[in-house]
Biopython code that builds the backbone (N, CA, C, O; Angstrom):
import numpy as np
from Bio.PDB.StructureBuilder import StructureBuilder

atoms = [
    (1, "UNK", "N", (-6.247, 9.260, -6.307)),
    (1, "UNK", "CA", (-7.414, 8.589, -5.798)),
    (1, "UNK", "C", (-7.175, 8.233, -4.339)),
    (1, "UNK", "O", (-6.016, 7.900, -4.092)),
    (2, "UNK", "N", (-8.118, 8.234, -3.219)),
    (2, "UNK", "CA", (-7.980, 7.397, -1.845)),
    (2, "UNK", "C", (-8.025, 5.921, -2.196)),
    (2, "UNK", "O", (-8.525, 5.175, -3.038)),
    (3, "UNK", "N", (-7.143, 5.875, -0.976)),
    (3, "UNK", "CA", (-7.004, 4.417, -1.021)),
    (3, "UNK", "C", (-8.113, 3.889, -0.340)),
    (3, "UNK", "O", (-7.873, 2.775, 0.124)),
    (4, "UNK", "N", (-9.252, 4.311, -0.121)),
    (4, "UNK", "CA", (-11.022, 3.662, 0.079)),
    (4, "UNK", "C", (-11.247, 3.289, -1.363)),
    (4, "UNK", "O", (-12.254, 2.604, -1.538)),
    (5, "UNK", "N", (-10.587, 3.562, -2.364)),
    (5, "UNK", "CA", (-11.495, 3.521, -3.796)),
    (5, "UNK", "C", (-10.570, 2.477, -4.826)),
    (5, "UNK", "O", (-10.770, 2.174, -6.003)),
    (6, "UNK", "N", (-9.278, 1.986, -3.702)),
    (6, "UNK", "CA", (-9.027, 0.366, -4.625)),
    (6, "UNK", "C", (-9.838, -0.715, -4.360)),
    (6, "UNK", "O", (-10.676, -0.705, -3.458)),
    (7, "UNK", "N", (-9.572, -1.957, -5.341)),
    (7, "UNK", "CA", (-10.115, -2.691, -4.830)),
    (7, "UNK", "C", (-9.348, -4.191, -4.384)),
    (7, "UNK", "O", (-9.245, -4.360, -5.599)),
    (8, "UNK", "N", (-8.968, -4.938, -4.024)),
    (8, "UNK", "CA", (-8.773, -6.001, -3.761)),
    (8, "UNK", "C", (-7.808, -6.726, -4.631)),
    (8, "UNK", "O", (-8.356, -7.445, -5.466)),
    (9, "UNK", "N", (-6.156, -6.712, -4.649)),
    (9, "UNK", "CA", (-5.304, -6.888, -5.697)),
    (9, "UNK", "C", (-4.548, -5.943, -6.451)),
    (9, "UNK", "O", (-3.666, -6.044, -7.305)),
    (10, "UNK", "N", (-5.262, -4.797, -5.782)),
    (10, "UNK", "CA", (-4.673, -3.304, -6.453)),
    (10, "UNK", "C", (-3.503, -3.170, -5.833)),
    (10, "UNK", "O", (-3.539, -3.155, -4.602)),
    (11, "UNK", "N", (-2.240, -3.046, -6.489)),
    (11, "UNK", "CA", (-0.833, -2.098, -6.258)),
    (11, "UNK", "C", (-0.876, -0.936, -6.446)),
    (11, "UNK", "O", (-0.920, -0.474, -7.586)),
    (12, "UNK", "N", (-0.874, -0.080, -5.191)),
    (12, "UNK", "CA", (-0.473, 1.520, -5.415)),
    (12, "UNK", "C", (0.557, 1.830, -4.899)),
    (12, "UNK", "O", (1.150, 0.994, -4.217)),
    (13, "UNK", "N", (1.243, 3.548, -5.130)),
    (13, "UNK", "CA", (2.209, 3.985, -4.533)),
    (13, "UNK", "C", (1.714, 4.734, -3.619)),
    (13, "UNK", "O", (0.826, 5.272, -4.281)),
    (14, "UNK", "N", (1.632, 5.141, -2.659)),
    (14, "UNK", "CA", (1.138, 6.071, -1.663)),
    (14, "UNK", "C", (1.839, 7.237, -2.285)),
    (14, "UNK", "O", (3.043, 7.292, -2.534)),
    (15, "UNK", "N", (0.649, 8.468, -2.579)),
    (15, "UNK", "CA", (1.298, 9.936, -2.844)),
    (15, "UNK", "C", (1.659, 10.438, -1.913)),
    (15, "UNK", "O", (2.826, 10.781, -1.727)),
    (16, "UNK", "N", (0.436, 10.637, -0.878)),
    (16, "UNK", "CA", (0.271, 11.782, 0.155)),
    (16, "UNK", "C", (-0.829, 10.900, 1.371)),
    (16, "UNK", "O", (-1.851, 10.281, 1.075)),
    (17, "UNK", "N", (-0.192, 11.100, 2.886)),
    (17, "UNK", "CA", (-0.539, 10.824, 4.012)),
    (17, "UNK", "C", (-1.158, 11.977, 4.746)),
    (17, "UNK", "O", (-0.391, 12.733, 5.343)),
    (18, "UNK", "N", (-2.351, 12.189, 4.777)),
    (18, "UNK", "CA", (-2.885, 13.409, 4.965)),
    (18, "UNK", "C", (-3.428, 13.292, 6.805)),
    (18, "UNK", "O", (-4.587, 13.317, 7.218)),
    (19, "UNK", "N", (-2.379, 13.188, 7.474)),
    (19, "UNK", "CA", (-2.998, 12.645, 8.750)),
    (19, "UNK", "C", (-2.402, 13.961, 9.984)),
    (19, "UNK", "O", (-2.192, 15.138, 9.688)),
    (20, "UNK", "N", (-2.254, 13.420, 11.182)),
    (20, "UNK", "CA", (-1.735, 14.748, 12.171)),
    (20, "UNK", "C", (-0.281, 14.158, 12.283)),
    (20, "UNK", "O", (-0.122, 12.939, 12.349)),
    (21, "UNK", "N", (0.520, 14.822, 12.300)),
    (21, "UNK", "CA", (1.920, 14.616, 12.255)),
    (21, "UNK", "C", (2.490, 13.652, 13.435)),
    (21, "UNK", "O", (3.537, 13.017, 13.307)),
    (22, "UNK", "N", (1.605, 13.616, 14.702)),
    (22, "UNK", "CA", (2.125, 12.346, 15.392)),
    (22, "UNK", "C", (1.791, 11.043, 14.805)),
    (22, "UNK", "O", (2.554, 10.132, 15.126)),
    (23, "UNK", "N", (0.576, 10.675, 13.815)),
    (23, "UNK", "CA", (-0.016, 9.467, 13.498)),
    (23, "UNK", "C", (0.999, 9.442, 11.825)),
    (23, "UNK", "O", (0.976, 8.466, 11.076)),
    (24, "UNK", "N", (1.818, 10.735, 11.533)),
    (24, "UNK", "CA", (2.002, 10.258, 9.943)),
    (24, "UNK", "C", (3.547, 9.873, 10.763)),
    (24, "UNK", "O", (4.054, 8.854, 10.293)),
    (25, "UNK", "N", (4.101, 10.318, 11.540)),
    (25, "UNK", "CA", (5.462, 9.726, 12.314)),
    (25, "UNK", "C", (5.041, 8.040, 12.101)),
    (25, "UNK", "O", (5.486, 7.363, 11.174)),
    (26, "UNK", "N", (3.996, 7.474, 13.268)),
    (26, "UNK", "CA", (4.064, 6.252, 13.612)),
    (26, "UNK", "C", (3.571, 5.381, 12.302)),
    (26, "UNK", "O", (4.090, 4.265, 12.310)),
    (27, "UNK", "N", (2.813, 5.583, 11.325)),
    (27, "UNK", "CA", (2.407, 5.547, 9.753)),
    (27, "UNK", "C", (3.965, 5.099, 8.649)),
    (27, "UNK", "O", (4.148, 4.232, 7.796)),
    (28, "UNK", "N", (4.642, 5.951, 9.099)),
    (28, "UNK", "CA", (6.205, 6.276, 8.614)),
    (28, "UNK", "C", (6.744, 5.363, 9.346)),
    (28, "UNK", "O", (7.316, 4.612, 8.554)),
    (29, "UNK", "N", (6.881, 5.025, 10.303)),
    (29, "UNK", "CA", (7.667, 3.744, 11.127)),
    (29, "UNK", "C", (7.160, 2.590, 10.595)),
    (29, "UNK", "O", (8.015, 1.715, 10.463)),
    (30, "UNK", "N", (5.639, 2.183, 10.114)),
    (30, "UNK", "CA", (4.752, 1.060, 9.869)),
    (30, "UNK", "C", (5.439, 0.762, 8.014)),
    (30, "UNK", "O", (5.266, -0.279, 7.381)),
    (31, "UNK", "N", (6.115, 1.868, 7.567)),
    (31, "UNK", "CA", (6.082, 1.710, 5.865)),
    (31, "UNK", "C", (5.131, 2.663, 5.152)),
    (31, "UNK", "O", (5.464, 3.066, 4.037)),
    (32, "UNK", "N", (4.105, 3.018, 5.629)),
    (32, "UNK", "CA", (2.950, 3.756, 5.008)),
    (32, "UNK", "C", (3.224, 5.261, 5.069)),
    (32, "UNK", "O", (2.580, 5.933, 5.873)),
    (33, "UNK", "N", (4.209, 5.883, 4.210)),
    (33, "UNK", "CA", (4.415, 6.651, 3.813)),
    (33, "UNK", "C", (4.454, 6.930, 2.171)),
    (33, "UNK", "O", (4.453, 6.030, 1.330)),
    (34, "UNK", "N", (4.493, 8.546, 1.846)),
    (34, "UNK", "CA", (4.698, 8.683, 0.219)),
    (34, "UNK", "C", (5.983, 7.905, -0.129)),
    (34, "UNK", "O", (7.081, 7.707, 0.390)),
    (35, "UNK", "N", (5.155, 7.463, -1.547)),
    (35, "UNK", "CA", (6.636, 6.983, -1.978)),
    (35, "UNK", "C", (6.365, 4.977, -1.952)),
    (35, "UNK", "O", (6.805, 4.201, -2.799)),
    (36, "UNK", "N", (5.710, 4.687, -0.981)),
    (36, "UNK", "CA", (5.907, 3.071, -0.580)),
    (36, "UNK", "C", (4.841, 2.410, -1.295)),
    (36, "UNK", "O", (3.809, 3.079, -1.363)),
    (37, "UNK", "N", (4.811, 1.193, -1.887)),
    (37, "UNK", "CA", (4.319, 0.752, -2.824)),
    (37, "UNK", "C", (3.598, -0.137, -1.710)),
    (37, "UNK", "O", (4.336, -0.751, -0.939)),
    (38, "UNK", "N", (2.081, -0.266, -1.550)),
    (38, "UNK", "CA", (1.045, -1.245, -1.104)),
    (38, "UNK", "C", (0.329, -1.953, -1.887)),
    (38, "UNK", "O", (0.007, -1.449, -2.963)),
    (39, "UNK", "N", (-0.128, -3.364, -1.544)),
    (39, "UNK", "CA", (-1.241, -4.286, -1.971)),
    (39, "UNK", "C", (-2.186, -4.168, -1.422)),
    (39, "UNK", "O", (-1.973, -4.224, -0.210)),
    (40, "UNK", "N", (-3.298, -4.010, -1.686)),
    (40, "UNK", "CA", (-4.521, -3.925, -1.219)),
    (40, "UNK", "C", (-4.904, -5.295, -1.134)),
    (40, "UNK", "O", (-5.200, -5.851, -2.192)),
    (41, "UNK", "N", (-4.956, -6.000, 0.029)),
    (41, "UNK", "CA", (-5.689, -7.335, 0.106)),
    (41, "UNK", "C", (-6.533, -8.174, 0.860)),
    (41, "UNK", "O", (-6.515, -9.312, 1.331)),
    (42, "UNK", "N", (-7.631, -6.739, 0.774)),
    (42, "UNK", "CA", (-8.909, -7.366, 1.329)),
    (42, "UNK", "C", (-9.469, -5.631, 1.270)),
    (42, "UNK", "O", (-8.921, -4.609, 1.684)),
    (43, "UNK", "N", (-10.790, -5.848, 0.567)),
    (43, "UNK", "CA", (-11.716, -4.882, 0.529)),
    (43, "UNK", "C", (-13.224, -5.201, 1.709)),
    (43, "UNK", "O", (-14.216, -5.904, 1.519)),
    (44, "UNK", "N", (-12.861, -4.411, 2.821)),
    (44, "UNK", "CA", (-14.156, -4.756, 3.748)),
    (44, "UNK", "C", (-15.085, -3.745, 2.997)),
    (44, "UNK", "O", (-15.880, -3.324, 3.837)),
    (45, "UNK", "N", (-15.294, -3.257, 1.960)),
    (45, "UNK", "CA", (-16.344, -2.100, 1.806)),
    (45, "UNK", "C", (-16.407, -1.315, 2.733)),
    (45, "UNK", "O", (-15.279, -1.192, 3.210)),
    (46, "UNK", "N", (-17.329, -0.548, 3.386)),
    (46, "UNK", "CA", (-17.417, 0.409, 3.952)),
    (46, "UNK", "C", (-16.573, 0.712, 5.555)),
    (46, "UNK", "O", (-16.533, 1.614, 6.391)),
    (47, "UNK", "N", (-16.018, -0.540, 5.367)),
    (47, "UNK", "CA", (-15.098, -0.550, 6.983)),
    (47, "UNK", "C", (-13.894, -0.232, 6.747)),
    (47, "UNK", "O", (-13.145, -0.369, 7.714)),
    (48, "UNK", "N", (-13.374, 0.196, 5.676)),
    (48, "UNK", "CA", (-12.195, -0.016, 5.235)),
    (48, "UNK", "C", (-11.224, -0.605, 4.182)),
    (48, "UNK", "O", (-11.510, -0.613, 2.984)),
    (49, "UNK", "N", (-10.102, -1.082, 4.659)),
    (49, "UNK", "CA", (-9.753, -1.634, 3.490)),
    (49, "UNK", "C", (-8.163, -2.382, 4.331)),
    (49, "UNK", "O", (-7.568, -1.596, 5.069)),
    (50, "UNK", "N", (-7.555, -3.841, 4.186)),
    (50, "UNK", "CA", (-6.028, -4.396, 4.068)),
    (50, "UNK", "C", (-5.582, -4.322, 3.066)),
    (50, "UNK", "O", (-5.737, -4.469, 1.853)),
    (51, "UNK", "N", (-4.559, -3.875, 4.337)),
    (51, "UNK", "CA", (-2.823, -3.469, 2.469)),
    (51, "UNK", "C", (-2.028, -4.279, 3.578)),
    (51, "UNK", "O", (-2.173, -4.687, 4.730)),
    (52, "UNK", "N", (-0.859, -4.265, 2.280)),
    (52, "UNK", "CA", (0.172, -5.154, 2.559)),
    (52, "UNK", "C", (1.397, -4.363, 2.348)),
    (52, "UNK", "O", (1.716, -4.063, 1.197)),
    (53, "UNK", "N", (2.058, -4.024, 3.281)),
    (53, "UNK", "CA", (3.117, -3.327, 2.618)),
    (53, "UNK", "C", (4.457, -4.659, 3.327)),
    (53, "UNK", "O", (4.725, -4.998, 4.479)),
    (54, "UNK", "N", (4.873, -4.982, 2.306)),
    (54, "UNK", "CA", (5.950, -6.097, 2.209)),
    (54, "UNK", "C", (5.644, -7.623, 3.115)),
    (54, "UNK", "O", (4.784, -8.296, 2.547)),
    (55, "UNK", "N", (5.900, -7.920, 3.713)),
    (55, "UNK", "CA", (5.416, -8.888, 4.551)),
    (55, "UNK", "C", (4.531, -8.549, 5.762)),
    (55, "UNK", "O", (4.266, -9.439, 6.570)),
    (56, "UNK", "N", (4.013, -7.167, 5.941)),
    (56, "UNK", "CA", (3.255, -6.574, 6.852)),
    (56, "UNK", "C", (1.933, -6.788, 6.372)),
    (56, "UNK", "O", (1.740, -7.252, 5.248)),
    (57, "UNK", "N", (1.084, -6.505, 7.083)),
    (57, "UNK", "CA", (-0.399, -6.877, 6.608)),
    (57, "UNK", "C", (-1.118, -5.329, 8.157)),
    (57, "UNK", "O", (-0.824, -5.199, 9.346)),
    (58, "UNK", "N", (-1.784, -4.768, 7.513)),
    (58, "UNK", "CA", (-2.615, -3.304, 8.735)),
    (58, "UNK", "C", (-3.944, -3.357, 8.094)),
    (58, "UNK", "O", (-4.028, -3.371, 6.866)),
    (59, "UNK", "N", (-5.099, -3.391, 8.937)),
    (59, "UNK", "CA", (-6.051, -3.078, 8.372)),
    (59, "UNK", "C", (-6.307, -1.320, 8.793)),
    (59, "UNK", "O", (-5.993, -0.792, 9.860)),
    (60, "UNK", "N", (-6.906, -0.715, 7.705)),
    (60, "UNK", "CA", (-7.279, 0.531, 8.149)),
    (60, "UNK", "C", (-8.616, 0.754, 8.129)),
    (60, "UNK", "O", (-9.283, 0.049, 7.372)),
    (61, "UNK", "N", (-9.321, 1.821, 8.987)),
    (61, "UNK", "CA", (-10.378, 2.204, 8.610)),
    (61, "UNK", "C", (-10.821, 2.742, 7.308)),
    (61, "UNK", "O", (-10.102, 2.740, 6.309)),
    (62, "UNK", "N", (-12.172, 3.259, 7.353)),
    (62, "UNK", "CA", (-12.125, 4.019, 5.891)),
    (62, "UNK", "C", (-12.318, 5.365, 6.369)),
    (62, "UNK", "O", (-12.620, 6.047, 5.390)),
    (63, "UNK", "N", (-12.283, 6.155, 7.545)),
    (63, "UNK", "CA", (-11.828, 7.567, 6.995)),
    (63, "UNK", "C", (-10.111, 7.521, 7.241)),
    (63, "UNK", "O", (-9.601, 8.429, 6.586)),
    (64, "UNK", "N", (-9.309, 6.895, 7.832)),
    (64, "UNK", "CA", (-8.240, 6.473, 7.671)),
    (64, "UNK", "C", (-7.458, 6.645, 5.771)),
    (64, "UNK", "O", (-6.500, 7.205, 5.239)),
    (65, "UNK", "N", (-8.795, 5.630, 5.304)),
    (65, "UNK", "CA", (-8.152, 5.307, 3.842)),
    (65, "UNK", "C", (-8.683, 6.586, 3.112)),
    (65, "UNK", "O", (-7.832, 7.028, 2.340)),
    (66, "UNK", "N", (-9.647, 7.184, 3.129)),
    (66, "UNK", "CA", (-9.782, 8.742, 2.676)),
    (66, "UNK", "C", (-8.599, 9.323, 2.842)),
    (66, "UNK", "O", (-7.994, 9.407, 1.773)),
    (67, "UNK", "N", (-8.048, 9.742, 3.719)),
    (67, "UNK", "CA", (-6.316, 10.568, 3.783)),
    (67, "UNK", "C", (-5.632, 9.864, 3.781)),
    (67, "UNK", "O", (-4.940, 9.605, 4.766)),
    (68, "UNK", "N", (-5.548, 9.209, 2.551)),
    (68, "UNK", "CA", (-4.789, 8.426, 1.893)),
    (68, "UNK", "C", (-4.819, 8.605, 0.367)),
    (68, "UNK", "O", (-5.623, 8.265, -0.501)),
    (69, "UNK", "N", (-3.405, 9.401, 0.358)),
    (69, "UNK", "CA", (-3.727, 9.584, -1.563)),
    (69, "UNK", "C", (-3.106, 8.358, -2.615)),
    (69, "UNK", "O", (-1.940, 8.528, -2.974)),
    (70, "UNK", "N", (-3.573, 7.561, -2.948)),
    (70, "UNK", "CA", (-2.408, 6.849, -3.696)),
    (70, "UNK", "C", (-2.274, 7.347, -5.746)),
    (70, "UNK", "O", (-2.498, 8.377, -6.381)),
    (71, "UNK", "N", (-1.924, 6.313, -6.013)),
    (71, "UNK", "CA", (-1.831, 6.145, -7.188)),
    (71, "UNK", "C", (-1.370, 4.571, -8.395)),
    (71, "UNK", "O", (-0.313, 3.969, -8.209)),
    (72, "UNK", "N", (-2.247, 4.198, -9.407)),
    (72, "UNK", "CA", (-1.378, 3.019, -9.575)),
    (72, "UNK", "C", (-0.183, 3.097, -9.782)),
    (72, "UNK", "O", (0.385, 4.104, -10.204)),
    (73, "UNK", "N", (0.586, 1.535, -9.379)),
    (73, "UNK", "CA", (2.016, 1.410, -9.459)),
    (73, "UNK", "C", (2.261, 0.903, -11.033)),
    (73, "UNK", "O", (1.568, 0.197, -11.767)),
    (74, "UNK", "N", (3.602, 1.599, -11.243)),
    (74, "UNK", "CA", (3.754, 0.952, -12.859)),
    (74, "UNK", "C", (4.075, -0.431, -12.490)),
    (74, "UNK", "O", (4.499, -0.857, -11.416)),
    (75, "UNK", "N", (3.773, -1.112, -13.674)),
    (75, "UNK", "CA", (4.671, -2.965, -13.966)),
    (75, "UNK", "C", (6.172, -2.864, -13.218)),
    (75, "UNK", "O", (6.643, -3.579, -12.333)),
    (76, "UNK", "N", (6.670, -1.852, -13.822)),
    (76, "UNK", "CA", (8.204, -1.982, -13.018)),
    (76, "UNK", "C", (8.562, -1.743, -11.949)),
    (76, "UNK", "O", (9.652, -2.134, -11.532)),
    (77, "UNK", "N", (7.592, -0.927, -11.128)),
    (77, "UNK", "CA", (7.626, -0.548, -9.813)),
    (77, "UNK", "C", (7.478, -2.034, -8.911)),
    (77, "UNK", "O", (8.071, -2.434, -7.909)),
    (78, "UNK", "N", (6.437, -2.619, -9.737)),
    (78, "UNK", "CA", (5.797, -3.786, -8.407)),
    (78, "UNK", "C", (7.032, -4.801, -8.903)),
    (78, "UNK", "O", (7.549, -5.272, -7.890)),
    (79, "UNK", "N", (7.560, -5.204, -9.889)),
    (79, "UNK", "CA", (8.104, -5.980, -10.412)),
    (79, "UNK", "C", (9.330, -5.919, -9.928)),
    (79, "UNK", "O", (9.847, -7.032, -9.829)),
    (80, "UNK", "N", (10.296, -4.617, -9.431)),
    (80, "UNK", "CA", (10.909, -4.066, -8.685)),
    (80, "UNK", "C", (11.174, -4.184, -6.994)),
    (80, "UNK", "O", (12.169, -3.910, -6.323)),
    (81, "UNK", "N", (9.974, -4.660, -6.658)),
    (81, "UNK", "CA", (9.579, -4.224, -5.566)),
    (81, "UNK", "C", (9.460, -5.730, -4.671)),
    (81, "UNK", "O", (9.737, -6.079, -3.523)),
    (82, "UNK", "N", (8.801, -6.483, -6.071)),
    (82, "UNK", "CA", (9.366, -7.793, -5.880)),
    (82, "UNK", "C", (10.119, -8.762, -5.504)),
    (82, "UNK", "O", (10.104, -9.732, -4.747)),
    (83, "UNK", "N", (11.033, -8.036, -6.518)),
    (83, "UNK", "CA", (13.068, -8.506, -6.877)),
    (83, "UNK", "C", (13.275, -8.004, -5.612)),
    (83, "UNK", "O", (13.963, -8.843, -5.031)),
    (84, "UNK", "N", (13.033, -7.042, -4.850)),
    (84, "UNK", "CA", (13.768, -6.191, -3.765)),
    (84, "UNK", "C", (13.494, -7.015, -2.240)),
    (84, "UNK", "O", (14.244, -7.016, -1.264)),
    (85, "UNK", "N", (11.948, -7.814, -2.422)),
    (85, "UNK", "CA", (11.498, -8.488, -1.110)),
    (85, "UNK", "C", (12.287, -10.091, -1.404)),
    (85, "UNK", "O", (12.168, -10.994, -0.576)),
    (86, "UNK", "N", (12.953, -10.236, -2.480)),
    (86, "UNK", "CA", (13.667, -11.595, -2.300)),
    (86, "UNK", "C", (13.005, -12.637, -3.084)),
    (86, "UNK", "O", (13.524, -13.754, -3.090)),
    (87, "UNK", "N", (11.680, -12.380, -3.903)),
    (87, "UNK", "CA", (10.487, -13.245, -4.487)),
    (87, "UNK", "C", (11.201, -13.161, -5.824)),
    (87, "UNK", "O", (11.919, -12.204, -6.114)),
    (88, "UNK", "N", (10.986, -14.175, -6.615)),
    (88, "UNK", "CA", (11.651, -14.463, -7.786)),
    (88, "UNK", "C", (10.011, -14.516, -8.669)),
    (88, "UNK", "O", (8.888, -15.021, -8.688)),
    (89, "UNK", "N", (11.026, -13.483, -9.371)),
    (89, "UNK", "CA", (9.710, -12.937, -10.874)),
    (89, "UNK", "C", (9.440, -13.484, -11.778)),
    (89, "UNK", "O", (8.444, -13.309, -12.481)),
    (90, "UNK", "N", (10.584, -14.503, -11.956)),
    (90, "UNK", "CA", (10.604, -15.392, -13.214)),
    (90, "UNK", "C", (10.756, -17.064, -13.282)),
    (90, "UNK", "O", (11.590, -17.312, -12.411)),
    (91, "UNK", "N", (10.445, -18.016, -13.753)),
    (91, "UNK", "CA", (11.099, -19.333, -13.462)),
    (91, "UNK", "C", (12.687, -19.232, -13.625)),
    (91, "UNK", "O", (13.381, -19.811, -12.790)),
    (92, "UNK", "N", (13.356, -18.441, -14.784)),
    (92, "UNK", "CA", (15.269, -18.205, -14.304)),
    (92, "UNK", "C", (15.028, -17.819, -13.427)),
    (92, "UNK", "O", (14.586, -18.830, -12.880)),
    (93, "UNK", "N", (14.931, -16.967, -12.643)),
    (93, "UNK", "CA", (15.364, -16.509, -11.275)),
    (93, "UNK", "C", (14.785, -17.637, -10.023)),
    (93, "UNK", "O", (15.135, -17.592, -8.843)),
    (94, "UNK", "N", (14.027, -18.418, -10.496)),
    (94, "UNK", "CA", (13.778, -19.528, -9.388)),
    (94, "UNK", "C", (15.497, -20.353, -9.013)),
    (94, "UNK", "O", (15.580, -21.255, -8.180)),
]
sb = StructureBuilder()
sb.init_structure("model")
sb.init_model(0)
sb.init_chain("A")
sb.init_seg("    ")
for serial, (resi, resn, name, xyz) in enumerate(atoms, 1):
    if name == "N":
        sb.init_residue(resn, " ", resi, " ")
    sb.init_atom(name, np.array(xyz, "f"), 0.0, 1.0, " ", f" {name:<3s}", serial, name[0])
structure = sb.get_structure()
């Protein structure tokens, strides 16, 4: 699915960055490459869409988010991904 077609709270993995190879370089420096797990957190409708990739926050356009393939993230991915940014998943781990 493009990432124009989450909505607000959605975790995906980015499949595929369908952009020109100088913008998927600087994309790739930002985190937003295949493979990287985003929050979607904020749906402007037709302007686009904010993701969050770790403590980063980018708004993109929406033909931007069209060449953008994602996919949902499993429970263990985000849960993972979590543990990995230092956020504690559980009250034990508080």
């Amino acid at each position: 699915m493009e990432l124009g077609a989450c909505r607000a709270g959605m975790v995906v993995r980015i499949v595929r960055v369908d952009v020109d190879p100088a913008a998927r370089l600087r994309f790739g420096e930002l985190g937003l490459r295949a493979g990287a797990l985003v929050q979607v957190t904020h749906d402007v409708g037709a302007q686009g869409r904010v993701v969050a990739v770790g403590a980063d926050r980018f708004a993109l356009d929406s033909a931007t988010c069209a060449r953008i393939t994602v996919e949902p993230a499993t429970a263990g991915a985000v849960a993972g991904a979590v543990a990995g940014a230092g956020y504690a998943t559980s009250a034990a781990a508080r």
